[in-house]
Biopython code that builds the backbone (N, CA, C, O; Angstrom):
import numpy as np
from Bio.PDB.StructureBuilder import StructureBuilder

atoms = [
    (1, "UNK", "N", (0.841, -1.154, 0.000)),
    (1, "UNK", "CA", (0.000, 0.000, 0.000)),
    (1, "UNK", "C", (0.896, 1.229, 0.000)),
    (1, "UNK", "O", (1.828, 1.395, 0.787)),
    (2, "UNK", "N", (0.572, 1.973, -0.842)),
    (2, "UNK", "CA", (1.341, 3.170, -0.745)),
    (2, "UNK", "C", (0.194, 4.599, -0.129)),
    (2, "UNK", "O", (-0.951, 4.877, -0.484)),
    (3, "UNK", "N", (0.950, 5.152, 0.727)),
    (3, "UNK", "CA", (0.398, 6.727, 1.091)),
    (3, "UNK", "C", (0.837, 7.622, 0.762)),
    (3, "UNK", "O", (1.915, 7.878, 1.299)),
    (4, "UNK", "N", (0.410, 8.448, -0.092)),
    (4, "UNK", "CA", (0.643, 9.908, -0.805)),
    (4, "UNK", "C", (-0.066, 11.015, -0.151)),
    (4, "UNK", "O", (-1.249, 10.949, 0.183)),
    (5, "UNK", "N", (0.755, 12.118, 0.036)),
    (5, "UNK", "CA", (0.181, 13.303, 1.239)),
    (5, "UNK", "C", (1.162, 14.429, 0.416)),
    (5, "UNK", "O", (2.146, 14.338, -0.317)),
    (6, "UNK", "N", (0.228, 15.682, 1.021)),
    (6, "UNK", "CA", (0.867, 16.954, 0.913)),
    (6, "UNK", "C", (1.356, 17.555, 2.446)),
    (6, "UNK", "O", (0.604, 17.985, 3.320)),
    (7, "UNK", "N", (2.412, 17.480, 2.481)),
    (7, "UNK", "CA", (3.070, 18.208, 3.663)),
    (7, "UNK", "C", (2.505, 19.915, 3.976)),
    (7, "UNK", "O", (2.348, 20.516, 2.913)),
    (8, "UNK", "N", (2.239, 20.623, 5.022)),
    (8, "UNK", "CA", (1.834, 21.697, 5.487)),
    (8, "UNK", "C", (2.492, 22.847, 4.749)),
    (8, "UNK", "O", (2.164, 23.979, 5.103)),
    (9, "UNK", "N", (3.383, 22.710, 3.761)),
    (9, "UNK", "CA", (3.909, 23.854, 2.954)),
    (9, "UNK", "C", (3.418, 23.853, 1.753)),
    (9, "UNK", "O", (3.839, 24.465, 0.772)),
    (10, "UNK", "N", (2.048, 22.795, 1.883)),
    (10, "UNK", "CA", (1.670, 22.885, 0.233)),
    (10, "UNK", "C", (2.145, 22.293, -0.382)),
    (10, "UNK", "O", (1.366, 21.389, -0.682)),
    (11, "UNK", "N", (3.583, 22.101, -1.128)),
    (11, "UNK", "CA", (4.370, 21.741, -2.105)),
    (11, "UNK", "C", (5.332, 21.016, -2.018)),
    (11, "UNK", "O", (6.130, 21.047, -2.955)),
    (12, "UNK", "N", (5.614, 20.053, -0.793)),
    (12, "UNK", "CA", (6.143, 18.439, -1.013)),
    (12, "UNK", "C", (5.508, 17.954, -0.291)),
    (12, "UNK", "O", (4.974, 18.115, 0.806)),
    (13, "UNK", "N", (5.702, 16.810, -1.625)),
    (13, "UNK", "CA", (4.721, 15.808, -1.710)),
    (13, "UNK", "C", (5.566, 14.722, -1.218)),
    (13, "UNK", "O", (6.736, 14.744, -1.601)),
    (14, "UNK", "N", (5.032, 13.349, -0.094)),
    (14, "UNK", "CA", (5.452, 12.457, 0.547)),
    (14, "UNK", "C", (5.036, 11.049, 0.623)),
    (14, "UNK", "O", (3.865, 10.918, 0.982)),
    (15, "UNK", "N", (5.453, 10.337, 0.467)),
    (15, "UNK", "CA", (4.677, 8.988, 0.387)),
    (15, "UNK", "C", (5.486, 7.775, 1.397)),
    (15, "UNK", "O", (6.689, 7.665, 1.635)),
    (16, "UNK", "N", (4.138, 6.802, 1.948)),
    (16, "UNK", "CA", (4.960, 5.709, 3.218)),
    (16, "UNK", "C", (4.299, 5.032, 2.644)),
    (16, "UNK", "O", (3.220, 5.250, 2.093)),
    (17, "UNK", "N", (5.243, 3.632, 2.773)),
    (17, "UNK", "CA", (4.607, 2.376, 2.570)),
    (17, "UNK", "C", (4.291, 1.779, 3.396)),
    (17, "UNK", "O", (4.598, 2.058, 4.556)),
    (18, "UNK", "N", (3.345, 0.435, 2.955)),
    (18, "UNK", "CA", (3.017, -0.369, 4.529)),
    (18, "UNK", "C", (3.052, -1.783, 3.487)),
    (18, "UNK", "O", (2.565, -1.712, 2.359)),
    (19, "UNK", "N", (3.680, -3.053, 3.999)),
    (19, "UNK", "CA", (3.335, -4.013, 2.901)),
    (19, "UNK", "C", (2.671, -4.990, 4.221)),
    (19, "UNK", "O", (2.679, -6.220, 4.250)),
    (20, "UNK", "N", (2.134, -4.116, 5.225)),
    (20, "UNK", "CA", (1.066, -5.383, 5.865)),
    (20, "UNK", "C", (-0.315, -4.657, 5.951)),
    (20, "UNK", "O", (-1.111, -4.627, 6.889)),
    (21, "UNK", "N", (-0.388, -4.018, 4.582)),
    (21, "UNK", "CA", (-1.925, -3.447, 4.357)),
    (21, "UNK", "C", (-2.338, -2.498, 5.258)),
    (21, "UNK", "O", (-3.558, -2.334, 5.267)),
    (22, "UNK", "N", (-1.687, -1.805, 6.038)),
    (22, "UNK", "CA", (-1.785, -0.527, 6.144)),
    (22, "UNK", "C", (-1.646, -0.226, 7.774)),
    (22, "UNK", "O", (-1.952, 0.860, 8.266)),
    (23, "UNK", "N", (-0.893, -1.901, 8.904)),
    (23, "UNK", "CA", (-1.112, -1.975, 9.930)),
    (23, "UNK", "C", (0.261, -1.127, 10.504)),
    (23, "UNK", "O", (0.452, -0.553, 11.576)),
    (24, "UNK", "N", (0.914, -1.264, 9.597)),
    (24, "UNK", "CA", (2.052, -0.162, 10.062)),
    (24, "UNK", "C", (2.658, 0.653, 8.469)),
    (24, "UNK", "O", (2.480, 0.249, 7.320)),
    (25, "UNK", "N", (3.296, 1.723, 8.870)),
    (25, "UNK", "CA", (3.772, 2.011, 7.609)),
    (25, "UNK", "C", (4.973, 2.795, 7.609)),
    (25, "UNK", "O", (5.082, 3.734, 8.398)),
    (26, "UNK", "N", (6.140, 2.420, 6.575)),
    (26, "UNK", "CA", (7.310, 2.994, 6.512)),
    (26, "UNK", "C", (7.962, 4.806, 7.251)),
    (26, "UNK", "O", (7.230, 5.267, 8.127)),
    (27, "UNK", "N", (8.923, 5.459, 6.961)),
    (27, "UNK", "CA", (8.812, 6.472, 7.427)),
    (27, "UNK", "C", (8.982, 7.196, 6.306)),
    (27, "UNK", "O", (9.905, 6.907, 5.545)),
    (28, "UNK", "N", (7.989, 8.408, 5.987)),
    (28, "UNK", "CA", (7.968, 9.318, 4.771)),
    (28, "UNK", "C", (9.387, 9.921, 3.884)),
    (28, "UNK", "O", (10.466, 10.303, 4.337)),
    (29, "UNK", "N", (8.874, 9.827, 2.361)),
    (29, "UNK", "CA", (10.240, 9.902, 1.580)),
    (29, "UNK", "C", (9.306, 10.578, 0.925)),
    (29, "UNK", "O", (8.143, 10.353, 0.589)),
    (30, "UNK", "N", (10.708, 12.217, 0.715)),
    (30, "UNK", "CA", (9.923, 13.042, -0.269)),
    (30, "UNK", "C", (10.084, 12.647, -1.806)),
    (30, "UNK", "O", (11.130, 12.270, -2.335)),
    (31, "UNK", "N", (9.221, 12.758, -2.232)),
    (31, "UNK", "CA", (9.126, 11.854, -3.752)),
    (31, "UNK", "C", (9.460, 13.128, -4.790)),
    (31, "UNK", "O", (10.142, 13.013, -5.808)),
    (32, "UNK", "N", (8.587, 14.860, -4.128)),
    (32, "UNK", "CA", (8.985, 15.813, -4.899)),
    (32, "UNK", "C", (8.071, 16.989, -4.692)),
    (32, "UNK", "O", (6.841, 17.027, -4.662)),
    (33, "UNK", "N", (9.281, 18.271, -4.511)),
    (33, "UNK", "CA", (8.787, 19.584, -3.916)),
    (33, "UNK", "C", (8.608, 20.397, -5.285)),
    (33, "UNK", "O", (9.318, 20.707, -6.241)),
    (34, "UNK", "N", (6.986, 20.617, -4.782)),
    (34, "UNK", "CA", (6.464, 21.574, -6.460)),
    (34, "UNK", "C", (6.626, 22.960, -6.271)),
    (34, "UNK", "O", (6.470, 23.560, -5.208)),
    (35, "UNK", "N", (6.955, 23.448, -7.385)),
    (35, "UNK", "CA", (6.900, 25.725, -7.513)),
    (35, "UNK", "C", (5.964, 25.872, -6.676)),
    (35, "UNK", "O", (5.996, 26.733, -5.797)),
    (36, "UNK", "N", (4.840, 24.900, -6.873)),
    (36, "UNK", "CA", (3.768, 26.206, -6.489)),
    (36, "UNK", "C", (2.371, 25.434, -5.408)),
    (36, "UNK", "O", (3.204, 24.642, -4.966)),
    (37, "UNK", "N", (1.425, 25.134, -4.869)),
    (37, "UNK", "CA", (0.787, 24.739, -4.073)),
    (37, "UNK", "C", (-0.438, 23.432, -4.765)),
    (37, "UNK", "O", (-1.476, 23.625, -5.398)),
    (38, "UNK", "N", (0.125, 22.297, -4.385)),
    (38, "UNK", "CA", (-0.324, 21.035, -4.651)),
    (38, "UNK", "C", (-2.327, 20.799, -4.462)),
    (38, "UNK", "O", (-3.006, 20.710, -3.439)),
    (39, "UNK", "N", (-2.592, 20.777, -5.434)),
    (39, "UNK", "CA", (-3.773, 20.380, -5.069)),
    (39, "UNK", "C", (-4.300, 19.451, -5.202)),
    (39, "UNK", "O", (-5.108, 19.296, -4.287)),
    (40, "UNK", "N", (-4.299, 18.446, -6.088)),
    (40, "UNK", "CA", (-4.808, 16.842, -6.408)),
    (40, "UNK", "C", (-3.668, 16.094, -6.687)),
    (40, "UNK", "O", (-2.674, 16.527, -7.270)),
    (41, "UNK", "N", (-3.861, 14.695, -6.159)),
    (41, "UNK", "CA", (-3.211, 13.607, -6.263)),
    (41, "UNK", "C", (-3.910, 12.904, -6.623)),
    (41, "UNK", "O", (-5.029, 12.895, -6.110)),
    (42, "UNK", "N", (-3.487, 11.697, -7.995)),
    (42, "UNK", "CA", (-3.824, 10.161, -8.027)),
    (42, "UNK", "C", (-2.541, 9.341, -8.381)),
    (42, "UNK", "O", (-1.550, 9.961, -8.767)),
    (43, "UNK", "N", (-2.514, 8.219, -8.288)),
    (43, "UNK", "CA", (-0.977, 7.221, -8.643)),
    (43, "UNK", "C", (-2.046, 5.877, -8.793)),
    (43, "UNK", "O", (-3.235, 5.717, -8.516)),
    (44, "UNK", "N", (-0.777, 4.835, -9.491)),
    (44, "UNK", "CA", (-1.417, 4.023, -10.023)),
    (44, "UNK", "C", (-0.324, 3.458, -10.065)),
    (44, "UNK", "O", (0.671, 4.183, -10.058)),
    (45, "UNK", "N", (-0.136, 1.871, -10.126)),
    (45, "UNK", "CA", (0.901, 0.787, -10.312)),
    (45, "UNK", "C", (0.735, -0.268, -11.289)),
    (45, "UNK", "O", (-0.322, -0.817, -11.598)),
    (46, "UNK", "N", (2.131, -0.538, -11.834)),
    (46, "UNK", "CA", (1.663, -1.125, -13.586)),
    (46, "UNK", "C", (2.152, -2.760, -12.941)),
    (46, "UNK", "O", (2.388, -3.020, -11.761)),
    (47, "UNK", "N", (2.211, -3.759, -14.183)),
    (47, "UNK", "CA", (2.663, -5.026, -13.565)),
    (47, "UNK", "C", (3.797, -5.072, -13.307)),
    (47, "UNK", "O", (4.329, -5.874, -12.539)),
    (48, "UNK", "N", (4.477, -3.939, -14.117)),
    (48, "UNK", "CA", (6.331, -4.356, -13.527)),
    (48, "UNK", "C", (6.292, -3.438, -12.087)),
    (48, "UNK", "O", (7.391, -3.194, -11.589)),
    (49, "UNK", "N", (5.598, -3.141, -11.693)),
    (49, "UNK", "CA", (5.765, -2.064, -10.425)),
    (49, "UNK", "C", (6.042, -1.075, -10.187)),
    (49, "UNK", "O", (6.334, -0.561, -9.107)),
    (50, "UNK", "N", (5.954, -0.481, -11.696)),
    (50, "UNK", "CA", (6.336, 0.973, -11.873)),
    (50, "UNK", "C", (4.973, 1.893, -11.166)),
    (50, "UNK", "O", (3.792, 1.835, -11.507)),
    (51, "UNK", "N", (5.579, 2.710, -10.113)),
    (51, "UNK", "CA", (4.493, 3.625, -9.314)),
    (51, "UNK", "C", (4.238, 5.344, -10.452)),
    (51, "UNK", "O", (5.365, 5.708, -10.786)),
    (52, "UNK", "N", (3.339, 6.149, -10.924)),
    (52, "UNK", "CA", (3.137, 6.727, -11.349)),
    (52, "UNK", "C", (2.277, 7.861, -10.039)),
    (52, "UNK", "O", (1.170, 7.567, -9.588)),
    (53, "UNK", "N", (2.811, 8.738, -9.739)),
    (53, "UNK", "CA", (1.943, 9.706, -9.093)),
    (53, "UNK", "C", (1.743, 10.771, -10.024)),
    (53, "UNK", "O", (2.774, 11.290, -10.451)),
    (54, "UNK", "N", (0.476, 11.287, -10.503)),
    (54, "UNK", "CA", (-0.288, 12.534, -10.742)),
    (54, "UNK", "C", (0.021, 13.408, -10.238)),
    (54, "UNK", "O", (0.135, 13.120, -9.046)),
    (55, "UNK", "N", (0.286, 14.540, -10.434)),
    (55, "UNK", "CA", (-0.539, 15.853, -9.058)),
    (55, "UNK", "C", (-0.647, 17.142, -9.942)),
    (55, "UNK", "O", (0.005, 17.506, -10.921)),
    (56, "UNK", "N", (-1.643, 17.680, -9.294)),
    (56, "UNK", "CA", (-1.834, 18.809, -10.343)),
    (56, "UNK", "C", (-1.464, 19.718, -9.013)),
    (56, "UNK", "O", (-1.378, 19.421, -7.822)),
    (57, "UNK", "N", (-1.225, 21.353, -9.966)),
    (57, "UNK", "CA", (-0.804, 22.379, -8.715)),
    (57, "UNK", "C", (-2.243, 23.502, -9.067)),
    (57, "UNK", "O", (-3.126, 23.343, -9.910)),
    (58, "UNK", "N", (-2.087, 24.454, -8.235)),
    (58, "UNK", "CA", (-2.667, 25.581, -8.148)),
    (58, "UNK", "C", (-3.054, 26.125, -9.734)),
    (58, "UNK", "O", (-4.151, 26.505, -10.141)),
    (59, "UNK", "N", (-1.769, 26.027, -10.470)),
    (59, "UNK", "CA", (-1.752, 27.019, -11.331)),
    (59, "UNK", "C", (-2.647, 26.349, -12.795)),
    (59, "UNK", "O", (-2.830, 26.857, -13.901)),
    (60, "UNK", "N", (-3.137, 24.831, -12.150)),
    (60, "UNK", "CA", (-3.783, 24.530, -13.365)),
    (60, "UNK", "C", (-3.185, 23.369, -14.008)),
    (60, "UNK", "O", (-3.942, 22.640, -14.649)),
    (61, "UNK", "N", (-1.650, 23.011, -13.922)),
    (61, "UNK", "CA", (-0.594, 22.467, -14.908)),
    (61, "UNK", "C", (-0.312, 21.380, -13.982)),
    (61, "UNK", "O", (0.276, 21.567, -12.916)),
    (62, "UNK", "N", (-0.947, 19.646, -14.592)),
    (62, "UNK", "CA", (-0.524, 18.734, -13.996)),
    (62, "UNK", "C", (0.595, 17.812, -14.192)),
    (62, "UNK", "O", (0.950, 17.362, -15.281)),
    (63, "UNK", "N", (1.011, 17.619, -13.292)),
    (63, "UNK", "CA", (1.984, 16.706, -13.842)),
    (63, "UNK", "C", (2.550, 14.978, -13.234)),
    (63, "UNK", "O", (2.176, 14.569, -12.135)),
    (64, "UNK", "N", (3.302, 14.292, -13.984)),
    (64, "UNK", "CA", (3.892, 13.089, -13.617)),
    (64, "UNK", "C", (5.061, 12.529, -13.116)),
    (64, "UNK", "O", (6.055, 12.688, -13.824)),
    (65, "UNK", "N", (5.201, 11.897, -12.051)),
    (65, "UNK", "CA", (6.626, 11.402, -11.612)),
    (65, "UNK", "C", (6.556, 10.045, -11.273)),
    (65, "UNK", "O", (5.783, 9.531, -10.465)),
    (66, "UNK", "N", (7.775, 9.282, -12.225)),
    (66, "UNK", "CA", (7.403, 7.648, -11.534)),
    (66, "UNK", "C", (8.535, 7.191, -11.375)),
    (66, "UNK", "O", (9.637, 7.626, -11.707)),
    (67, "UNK", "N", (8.083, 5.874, -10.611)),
    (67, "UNK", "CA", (9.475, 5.017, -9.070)),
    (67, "UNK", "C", (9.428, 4.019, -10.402)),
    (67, "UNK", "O", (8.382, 3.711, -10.972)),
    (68, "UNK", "N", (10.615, 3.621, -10.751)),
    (68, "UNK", "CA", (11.058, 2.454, -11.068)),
    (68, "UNK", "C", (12.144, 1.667, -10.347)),
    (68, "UNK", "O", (13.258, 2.183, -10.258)),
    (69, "UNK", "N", (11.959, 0.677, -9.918)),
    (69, "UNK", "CA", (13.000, 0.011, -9.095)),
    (69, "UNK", "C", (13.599, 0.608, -7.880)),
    (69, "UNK", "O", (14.735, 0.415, -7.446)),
    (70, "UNK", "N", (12.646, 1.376, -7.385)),
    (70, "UNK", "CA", (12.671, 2.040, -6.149)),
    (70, "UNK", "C", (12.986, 3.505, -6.580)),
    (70, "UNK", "O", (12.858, 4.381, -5.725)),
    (71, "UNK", "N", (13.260, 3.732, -7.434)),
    (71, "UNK", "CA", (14.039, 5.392, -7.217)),
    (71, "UNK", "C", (12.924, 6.485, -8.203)),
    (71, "UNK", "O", (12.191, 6.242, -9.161)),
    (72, "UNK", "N", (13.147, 7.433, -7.627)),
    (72, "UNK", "CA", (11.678, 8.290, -8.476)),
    (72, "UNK", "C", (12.176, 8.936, -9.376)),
    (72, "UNK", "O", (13.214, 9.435, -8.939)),
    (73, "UNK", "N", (12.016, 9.198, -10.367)),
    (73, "UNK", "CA", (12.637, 9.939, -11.694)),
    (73, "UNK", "C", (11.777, 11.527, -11.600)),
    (73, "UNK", "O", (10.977, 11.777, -10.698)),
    (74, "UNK", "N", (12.117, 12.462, -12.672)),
    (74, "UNK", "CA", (12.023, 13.609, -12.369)),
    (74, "UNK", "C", (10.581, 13.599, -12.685)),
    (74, "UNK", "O", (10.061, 12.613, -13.206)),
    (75, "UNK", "N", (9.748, 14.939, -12.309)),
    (75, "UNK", "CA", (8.540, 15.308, -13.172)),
    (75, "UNK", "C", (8.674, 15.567, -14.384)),
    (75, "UNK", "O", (9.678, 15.893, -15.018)),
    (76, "UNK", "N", (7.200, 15.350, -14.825)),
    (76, "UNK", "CA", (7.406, 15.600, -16.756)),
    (76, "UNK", "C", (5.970, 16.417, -16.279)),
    (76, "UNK", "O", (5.012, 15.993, -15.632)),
    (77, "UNK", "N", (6.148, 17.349, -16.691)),
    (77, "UNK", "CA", (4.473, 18.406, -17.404)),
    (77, "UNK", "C", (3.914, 17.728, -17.870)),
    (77, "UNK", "O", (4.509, 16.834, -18.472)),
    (78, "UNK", "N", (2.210, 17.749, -17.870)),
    (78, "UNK", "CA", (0.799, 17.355, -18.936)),
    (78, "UNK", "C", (1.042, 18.833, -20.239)),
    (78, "UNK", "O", (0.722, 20.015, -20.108)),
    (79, "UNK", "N", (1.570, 18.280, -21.164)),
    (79, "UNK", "CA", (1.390, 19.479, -22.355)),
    (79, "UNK", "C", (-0.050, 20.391, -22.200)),
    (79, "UNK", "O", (-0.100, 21.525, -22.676)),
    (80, "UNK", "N", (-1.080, 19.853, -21.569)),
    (80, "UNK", "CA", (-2.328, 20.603, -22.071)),
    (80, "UNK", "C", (-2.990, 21.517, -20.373)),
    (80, "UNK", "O", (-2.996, 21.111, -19.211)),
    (81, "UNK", "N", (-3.242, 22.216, -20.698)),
    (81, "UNK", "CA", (-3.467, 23.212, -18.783)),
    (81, "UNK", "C", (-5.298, 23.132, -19.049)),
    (81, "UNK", "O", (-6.017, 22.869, -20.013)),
    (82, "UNK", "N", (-5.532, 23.538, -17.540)),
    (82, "UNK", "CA", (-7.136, 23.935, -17.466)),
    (82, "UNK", "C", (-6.396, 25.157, -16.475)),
    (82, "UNK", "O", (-5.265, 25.472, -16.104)),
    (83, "UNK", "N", (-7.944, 25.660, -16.297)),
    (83, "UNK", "CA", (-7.432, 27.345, -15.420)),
    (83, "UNK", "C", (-7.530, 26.741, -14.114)),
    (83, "UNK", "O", (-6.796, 27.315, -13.310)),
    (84, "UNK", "N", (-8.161, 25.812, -13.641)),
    (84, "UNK", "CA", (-8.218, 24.990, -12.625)),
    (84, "UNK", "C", (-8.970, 23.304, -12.550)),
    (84, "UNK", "O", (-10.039, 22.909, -13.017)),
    (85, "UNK", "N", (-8.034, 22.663, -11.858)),
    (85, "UNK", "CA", (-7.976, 20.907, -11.992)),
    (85, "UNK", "C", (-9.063, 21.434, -10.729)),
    (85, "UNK", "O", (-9.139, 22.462, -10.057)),
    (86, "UNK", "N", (-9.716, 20.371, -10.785)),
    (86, "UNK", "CA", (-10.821, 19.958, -9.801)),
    (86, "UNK", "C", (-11.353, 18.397, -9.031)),
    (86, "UNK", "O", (-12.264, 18.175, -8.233)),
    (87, "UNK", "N", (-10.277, 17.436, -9.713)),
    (87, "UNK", "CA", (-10.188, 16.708, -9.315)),
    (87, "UNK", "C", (-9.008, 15.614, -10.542)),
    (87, "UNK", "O", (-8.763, 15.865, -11.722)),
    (88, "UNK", "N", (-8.487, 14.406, -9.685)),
    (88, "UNK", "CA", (-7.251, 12.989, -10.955)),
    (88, "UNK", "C", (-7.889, 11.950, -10.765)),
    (88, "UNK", "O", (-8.471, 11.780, -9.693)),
    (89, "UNK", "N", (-7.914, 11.293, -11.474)),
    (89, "UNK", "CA", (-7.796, 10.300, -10.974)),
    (89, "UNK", "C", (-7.089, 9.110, -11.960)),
    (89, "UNK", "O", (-6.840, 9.444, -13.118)),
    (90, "UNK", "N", (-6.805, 7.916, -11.586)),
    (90, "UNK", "CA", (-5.777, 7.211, -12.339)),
    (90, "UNK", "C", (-6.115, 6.031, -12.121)),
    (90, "UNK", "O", (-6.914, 5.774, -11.221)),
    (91, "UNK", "N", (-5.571, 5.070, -12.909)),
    (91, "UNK", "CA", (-5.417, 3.748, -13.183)),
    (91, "UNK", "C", (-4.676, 3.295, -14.727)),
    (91, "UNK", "O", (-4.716, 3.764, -15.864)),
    (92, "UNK", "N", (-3.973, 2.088, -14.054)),
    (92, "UNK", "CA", (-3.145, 1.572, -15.208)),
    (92, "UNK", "C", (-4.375, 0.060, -15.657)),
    (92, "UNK", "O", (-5.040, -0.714, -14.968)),
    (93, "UNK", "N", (-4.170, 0.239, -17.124)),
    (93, "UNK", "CA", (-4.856, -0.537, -17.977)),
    (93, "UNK", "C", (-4.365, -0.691, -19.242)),
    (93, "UNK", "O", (-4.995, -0.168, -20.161)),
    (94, "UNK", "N", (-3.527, -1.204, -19.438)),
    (94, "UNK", "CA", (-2.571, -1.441, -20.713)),
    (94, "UNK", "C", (-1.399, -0.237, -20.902)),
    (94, "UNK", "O", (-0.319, -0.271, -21.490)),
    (95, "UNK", "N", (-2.034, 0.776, -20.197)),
    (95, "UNK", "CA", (-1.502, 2.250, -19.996)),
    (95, "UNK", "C", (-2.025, 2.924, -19.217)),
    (95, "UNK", "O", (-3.153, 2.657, -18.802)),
    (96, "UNK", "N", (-1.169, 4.223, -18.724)),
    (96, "UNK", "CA", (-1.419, 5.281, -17.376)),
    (96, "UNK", "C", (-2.619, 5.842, -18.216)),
    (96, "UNK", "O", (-2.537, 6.478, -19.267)),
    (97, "UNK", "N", (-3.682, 5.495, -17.575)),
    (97, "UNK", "CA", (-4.953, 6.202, -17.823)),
    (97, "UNK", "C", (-5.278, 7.143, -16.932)),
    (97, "UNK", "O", (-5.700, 6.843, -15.815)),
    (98, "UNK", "N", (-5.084, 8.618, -17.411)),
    (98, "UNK", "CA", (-5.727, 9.699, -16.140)),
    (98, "UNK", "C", (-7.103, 10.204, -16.381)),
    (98, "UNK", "O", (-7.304, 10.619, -17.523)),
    (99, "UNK", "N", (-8.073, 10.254, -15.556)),
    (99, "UNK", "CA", (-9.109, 11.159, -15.926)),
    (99, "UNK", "C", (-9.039, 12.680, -14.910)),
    (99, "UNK", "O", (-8.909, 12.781, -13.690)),
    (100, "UNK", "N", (-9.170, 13.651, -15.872)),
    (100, "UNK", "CA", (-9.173, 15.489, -15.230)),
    (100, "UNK", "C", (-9.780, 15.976, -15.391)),
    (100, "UNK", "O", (-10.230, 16.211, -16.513)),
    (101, "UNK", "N", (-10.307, 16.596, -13.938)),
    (101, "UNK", "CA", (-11.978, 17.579, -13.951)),
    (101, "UNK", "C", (-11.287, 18.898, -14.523)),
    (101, "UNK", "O", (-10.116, 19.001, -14.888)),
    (102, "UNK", "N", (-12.101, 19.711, -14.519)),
    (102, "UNK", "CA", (-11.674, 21.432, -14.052)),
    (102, "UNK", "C", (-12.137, 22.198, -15.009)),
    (102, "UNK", "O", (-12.682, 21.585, -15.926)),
    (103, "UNK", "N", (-12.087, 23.662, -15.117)),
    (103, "UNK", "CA", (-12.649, 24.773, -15.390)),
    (103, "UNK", "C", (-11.584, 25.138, -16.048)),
    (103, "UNK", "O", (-10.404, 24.978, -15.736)),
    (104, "UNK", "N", (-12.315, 25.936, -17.530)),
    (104, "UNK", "CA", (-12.167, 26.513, -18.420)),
    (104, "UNK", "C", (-11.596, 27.935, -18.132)),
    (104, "UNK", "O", (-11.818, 28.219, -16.955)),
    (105, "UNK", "N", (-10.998, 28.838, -18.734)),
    (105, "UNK", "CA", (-10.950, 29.935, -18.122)),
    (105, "UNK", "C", (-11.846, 31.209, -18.117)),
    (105, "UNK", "O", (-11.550, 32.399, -18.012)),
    (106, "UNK", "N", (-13.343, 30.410, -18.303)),
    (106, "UNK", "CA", (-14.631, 30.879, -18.318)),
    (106, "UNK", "C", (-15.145, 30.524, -17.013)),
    (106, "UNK", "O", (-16.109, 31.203, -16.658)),
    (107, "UNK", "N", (-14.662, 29.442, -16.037)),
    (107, "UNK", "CA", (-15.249, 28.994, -15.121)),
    (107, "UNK", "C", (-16.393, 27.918, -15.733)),
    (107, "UNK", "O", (-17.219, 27.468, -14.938)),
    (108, "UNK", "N", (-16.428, 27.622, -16.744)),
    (108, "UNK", "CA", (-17.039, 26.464, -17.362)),
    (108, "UNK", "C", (-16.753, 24.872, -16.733)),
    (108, "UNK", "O", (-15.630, 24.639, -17.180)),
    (109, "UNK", "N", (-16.953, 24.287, -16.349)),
    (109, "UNK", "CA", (-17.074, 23.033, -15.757)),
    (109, "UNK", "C", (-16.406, 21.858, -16.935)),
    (109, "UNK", "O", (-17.077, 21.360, -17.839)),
    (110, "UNK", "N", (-15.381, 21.655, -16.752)),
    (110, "UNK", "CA", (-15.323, 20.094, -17.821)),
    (110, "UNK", "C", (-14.662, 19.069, -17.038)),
    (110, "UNK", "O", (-14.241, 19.090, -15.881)),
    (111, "UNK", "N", (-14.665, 17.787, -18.301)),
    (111, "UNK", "CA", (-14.472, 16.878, -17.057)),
    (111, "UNK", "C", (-13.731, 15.620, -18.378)),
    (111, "UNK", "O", (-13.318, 14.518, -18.017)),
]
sb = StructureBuilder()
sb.init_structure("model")
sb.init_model(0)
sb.init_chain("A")
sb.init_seg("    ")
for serial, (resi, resn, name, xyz) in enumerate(atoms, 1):
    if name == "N":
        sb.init_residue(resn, " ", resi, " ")
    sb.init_atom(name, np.array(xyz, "f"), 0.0, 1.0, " ", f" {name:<3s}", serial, name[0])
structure = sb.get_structure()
């Protein structure tokens, strides 16, 4: 089981493991401190065990960072912005499938 959290500064992000389902769990490793103030998380795990965390920030612009063989590689940007994410969510299914809420920069609702 993995736990993904935003630390009290907003902008690192932390994750503990537990591999006895959640009765105890590791001690927090920062995975990665964002510019600007974290607002949604989703992650998802493939069959080789590659971990993928989501997170979108404040400013609209989400992005990806994933653990292969324990070690986390850098973020990569989503090429495409909303004026605001409103919710991630994720799952692997042949591929990192994300689904992203959020508003237009009309305040229009999409999803």
């Amino acid at each position: 089981m993995l736990l993904f959290y935003v630390a009290t500064d907003n902008a690192s992000i932390y994750v503990k493991e537990s591999s006895d389902y959640g009765a105890s769990f590791s001690a927090p490793v920062l995975v990665v401190s964002a510019a600007s103030p974290v607002k949604w998380l989703a992650s998802g795990v493939n069959s080789s065990s590659v971990v993928a965390l989501f997170y979108a920030l404040s400013t609209g612009t989400v992005y990806v960072v994933k653990r292969a063989s324990g070690v986390w590689g850098s973020p990569t940007a989503w090429t495409n912005t909303v004026a605001q994410v409103t919710g991630l969510a994720c799952v692997y299914w042949y591929d990192w499938n994300l689904a992203v809420s959020g508003t237009d920069s009309s305040g229009n609702y999409k999803g």
